[in-house]
C-alpha positions as CSV (number, residue, x, y, z in Angstrom):
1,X,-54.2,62.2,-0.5
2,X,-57.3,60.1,-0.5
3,X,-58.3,59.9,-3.7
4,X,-54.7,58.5,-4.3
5,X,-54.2,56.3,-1.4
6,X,-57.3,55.7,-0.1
7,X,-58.1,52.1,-1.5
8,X,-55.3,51.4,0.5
9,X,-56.8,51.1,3.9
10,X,-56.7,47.8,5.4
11,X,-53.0,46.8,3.5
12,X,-49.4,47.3,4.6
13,X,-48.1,50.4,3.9
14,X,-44.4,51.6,3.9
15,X,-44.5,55.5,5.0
16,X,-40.5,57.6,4.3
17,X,-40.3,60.4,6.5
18,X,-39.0,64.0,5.7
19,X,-35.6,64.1,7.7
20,X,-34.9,67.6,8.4
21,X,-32.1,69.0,11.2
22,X,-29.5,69.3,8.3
23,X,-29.3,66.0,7.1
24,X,-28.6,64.7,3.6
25,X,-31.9,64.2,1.1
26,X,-31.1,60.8,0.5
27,X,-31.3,59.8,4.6
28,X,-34.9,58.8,5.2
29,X,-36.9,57.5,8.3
30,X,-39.5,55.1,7.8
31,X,-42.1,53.4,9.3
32,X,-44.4,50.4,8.2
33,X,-47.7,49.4,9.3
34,X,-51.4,48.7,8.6
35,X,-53.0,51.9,7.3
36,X,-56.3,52.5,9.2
37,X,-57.2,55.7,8.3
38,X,-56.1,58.0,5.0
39,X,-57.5,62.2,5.8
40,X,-56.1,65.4,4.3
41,X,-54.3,66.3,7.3
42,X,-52.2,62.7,7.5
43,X,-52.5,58.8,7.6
44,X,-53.4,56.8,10.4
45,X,-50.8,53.6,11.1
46,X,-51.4,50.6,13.0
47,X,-47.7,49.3,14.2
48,X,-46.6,46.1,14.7
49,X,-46.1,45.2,17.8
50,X,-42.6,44.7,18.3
51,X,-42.7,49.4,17.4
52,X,-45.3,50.1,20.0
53,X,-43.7,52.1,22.5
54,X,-46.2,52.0,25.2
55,X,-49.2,49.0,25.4
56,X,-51.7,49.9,23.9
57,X,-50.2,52.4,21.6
58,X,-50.2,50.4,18.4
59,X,-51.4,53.2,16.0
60,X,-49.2,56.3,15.3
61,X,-50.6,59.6,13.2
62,X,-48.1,60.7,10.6
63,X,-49.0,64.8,9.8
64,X,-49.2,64.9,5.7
65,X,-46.2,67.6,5.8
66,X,-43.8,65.1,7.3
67,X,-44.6,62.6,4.8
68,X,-41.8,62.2,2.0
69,X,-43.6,58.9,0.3
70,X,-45.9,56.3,0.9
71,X,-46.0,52.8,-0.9
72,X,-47.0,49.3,-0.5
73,X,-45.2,46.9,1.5
């Protein structure tokens, strides 16, 4: 996943989600933020802060297996 996103870092990404727990393919979950950090095991978000759940937890990890697509914002 780095060679393909990796001159991304630094921009606004738009991560979909893999929704399991029976739920139609076409239902998605997303989340979009700065991306700080691109490895083989998952991408590194910065949030905005109006999605931090709890000051100073602006960046969330998002595991490559529960990543259905990533694209600019």
């Amino acid at each position: 996943m780095v060679e393909i996103i990796g001159e991304w870092t630094g921009k606004v990404v738009v991560v979909a989600l893999r929704v399991g727990g029976g739920m139609s393919a076409h239902k998605q979950a997303t989340l979009e933020g700065k991306l700080l950090k691109v490895g083989e095991s998952g991408v590194l978000l910065e949030l905005p802060k109006d999605r931090t759940f709890v000051p100073p937890k602006d960046q969330t990890f998002v595991p490559i297996n529960a990543i259905l697509h990533v694209s600019l914002s």
